[in-house]
VEXDREN-2710 file (C-alpha; in Angstrom, 1 decimal):
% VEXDREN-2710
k/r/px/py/pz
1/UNK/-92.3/-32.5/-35.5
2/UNK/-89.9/-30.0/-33.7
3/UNK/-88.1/-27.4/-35.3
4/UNK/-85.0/-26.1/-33.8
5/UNK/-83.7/-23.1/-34.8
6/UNK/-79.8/-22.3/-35.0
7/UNK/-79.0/-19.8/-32.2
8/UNK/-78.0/-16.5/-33.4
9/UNK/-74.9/-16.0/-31.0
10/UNK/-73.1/-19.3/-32.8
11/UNK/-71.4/-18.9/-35.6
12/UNK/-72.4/-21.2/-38.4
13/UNK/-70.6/-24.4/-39.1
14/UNK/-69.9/-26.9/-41.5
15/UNK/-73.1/-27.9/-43.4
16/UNK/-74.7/-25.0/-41.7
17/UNK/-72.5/-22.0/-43.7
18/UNK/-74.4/-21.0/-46.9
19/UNK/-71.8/-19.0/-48.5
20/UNK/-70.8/-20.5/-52.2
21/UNK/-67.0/-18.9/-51.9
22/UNK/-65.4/-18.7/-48.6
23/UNK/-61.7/-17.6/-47.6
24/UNK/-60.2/-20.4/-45.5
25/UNK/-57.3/-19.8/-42.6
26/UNK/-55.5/-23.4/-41.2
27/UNK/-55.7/-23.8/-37.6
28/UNK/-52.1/-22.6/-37.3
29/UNK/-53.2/-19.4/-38.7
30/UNK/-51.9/-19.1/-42.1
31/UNK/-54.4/-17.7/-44.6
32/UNK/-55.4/-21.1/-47.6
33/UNK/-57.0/-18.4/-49.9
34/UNK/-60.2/-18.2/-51.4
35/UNK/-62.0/-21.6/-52.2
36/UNK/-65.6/-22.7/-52.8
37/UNK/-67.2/-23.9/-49.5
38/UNK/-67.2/-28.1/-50.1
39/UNK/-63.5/-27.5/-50.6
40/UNK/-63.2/-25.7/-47.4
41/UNK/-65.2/-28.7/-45.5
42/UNK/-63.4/-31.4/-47.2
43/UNK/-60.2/-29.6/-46.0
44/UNK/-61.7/-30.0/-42.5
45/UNK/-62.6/-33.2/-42.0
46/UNK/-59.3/-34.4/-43.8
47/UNK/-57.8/-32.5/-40.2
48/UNK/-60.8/-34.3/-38.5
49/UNK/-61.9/-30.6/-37.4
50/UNK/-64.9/-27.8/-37.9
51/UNK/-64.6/-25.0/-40.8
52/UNK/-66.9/-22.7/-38.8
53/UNK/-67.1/-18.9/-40.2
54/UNK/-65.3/-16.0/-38.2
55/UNK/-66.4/-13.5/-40.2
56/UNK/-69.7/-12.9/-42.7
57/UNK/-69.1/-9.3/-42.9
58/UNK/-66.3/-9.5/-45.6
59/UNK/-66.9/-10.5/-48.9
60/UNK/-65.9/-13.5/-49.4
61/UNK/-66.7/-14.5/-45.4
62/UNK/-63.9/-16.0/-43.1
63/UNK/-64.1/-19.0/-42.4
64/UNK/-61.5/-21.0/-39.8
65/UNK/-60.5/-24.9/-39.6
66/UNK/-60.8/-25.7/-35.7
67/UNK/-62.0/-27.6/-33.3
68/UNK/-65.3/-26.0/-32.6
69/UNK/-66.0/-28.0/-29.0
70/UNK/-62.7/-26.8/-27.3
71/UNK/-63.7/-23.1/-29.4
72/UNK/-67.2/-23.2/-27.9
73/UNK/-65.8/-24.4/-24.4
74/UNK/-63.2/-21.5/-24.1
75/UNK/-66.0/-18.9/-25.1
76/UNK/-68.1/-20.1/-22.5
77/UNK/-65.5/-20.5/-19.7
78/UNK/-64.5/-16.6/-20.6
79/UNK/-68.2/-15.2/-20.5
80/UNK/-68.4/-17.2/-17.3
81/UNK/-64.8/-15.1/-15.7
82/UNK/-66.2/-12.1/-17.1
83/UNK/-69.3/-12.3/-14.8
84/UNK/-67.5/-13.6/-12.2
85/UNK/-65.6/-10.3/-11.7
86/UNK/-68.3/-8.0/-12.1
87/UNK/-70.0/-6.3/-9.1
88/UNK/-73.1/-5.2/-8.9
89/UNK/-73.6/-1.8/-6.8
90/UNK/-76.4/-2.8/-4.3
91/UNK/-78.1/-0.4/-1.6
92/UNK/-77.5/-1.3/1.7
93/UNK/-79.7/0.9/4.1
94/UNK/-78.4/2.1/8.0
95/UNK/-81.4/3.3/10.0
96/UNK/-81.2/5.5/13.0
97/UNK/-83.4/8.0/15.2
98/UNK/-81.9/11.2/15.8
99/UNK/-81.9/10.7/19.4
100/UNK/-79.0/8.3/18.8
101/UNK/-77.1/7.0/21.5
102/UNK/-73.4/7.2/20.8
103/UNK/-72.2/3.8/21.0
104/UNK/-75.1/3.0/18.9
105/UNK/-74.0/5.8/16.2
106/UNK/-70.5/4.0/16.0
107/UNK/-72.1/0.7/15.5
108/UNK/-74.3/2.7/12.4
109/UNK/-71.0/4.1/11.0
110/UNK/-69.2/0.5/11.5
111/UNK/-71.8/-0.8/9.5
112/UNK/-72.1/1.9/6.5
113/UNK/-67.9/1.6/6.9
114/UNK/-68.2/-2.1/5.6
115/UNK/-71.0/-1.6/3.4
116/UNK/-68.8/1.1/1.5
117/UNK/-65.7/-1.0/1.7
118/UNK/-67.3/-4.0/0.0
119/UNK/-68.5/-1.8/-3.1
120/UNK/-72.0/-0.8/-2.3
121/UNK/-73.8/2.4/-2.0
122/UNK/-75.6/3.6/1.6
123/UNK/-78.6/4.7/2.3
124/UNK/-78.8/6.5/5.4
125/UNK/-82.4/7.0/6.8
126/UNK/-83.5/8.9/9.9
127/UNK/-87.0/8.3/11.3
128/UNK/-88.8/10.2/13.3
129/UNK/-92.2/9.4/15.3
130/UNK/-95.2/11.4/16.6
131/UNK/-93.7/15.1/17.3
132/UNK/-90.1/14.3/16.3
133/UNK/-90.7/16.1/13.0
134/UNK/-90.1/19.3/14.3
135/UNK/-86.4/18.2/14.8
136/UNK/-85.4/17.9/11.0
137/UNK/-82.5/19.9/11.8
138/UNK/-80.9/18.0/14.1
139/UNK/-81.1/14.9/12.2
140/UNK/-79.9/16.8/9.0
141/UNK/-76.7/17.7/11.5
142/UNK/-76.2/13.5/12.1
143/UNK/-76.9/12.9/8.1
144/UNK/-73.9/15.7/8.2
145/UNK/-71.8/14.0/11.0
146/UNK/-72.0/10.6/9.0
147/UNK/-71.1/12.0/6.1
148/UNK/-68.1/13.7/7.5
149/UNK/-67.2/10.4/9.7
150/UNK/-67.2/8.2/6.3
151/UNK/-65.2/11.1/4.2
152/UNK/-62.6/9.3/3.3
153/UNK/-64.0/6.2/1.9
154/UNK/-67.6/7.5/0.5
155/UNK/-68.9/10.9/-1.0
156/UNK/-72.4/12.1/-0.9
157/UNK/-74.9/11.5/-4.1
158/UNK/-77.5/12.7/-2.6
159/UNK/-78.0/15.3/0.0
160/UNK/-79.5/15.0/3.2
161/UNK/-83.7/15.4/2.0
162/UNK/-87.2/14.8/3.7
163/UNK/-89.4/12.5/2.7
164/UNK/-92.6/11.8/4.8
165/UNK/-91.6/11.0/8.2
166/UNK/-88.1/10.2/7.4
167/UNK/-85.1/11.7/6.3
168/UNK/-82.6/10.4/3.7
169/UNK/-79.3/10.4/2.6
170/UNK/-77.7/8.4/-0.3
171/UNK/-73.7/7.8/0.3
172/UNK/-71.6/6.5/-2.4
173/UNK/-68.1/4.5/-2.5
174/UNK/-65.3/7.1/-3.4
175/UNK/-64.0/6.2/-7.2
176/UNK/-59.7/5.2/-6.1
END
């Protein structure tokens, strides 16, 4: 014995509306009036299509004639474009010592460059080992020189901090 229950983000169809009076539109668009319900179906399947309710917020509800497979198809295939084009802001991290060679800084700010450029937000991260630590200002100055080298595509969200043994910064893509 299984019970299936109607999902919520259909709208009711046919046999399924419960509504005694309904106002019908054609398929062309044209407003039939207000009718009971059976009249309304028998309208339908005289077209060989689905009355299937718009609208149960009015009084009397709207109800349309359509085809509800090509109706539920097209809803579908647009909830599936929307999340096609949306992007999701991830965080992509670029690690470095502050004793950073300077080829290997330009390689760092390639890689934050095209991180940035396809939509995502930087995390910049500076680690220091043993007695290192006493040289948070020089790798606040790279955090700085980063920042500054990336100005034109990114601005800060979060300023250079300390945290543990490492020190952070959080670079965002610039709003065009």
């Amino acid at each position: 014995m299984s019970s299936k229950k109607p999902n919520r983000s259909l709208p009711p169809i046919n046999q399924n509306i419960r509504s005694p009076q309904v106002r019908v539109i054609s398929p062309d668009g044209e407003q039939l009036g207000v009718m009971p319900t059976e009249e309304g179906r028998n309208i339908a399947e005289e077209k060989q299509l689905d009355l299937v309710m718009v609208s149960d917020k009015s009084d009397p509800p709207v109800c349309r004639i359509m085809d509800y497979g090509k109706y539920k198809y097209e809803q579908e295939r647009r909830a599936r474009d929307a999340k096609k084009k949306q992007h999701t802001a991830d965080v992509k991290e670029v690690k470095m010592r502050y004793k950073i060679d300077e080829h290997d800084y330009h390689v760092c700010v390639n890689r934050a460059h095209r991180f940035l450029k396809g939509g995502d937000k930087v995390k910049a991260t500076v680690n220091f080992r043993g007695r290192e630590i006493q040289h948070t200002d020089l790798a606040e100055d790279l955090l700085k020189r980063l920042a500054g080298d990336l100005e034109n595509l990114s601005e800060i969200q979060q300023a250079p901090k300390k945290e543990g043994r490492n020190m952070m910064m959080i670079l965002s893509p610039r709003k065009s």
